[in-house]
C-alpha positions, 0 to 999 in steps of 0.5 A: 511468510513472516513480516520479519522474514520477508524483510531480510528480501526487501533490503537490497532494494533502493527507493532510486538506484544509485542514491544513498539517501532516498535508499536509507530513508526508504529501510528506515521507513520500511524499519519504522512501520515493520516494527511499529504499524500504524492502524493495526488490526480489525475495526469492530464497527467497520463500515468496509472491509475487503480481503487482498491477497497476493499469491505470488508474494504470500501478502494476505491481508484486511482493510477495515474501515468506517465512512462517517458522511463520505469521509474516512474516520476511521481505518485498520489492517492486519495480516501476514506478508512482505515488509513492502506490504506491510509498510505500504498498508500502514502508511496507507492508513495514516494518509487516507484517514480523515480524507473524502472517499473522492481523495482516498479514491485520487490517492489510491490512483496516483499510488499505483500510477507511482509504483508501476512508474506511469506518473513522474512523481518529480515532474508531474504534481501529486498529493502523494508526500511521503508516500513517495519513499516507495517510487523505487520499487517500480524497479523491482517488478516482484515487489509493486505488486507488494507495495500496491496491494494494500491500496488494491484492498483499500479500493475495493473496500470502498466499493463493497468487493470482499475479496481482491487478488493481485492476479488475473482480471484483479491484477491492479498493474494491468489496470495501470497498463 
C-alpha cells in the first residue's frame, strides 16, 4: 500500500475523540511527515539494522542505525505502508537520535505503553513530548500496530534481530498486555 494511499484511511482518526484541536494537530502532523519524513532512507555505514513488517496493515519497513559509544548518531528508515507508520517512524528518528540505547530502549517502552493506553500519558510522567500526538490511536485497535511498528523494528535493531513482525510470538501489543 502507498503512503498517500493509505492515508485517505487514516483521516477519520482523532488523537482525543471529541477534541478538534488534538485531532487537527494530529492530520497536521500526520501531513507534516507523509510528505517531508525526517531521516529517510538506508545508512551505508549502519551499525543495526532490522526489517519490521505488519501483515495486517501492509507496513513493511527498515531501521538502519550507527551506535557511536552506546549512543545513537545516527539513524534512517525507509519502506512502504500506512500514513500512521510512516509518521511514527519519522518521528521516531528525529526523537532517538542523540539518545543512549538505555533512553532509546525507555522510549521505545513508553511509546508502545501509550499507544496500547497502559500509560496516562497526562497523569503518569514520561520523556514522550510531542510524541504524544499518537495517543489517540490506542482508540483505533487496527491502526496501534501501526503506529507501534517503527518502534518494534527499532528495538529489535538494537538487539541484532533482522527481521520483527506485528504477529504472532513478535506481536509487541502482547508484550504490553
Amino acid at each position: 500500500m502507498r503512503w498517500s494511499r493509505a492515508f485517505a484511511e487514516c483521516r477519520k482518526f482523532s488523537a482525543r475523540p471529541g477534541h478538534m484541536e488534538s485531532k487537527q494537530l494530529y492530520q497536521e502532523v500526520i501531513l507534516d511527515h507523509n510528505r517531508k519524513p525526517r531521516n529517510w532512507g538506508r545508512l551505508a555505514d549502519a551499525s543495526h539494522k532490522a526489517e519490521g513488517l505488519n501483515p495486517l496493515c501492509g507496513d513493511h519497513i527498515w531501521v538502519s542505525l550507527k551506535l557511536d559509544d552506546e549512543r545513537v548518531q545516527s539513524i534512517a528508515f525507509e519502506g512502504e505502508g500506512c500514513a500512521i507508520c510512516k509518521a511514527s517512524s519519522s518521528m521516531m528518528t528525529t526523537n532517538v537520535k542523540g539518545k543512549t540505547v538505555a533512553e532509546a530502549e525507555q522510549l521505545v517502552r513508553e511509546f508502545r505503553d501509550m499507544a496500547t493506553g497502559k500509560l496516562d500519558i497526562a497523569g503518569e510522567p514520561n520523556h514522550l513530548g510531542r510524541l504524544t500526538v499518537f495517543a489517540g490511536v490506542r482508540d483505533l485497535p487496527s491502526r496501534v500496530k501501526c503506529a507501534i511498528l517503527p518502534w518494534h523494528t527499532l528495538h529489535a535493531a538494537l538487539h541484532s534481530e533482522s527481521v520483527v513482525s506485528t504477529e504472532g510470538d513478535q506481536d509487541p501489543v502482547a508484550v504490553a498486555s
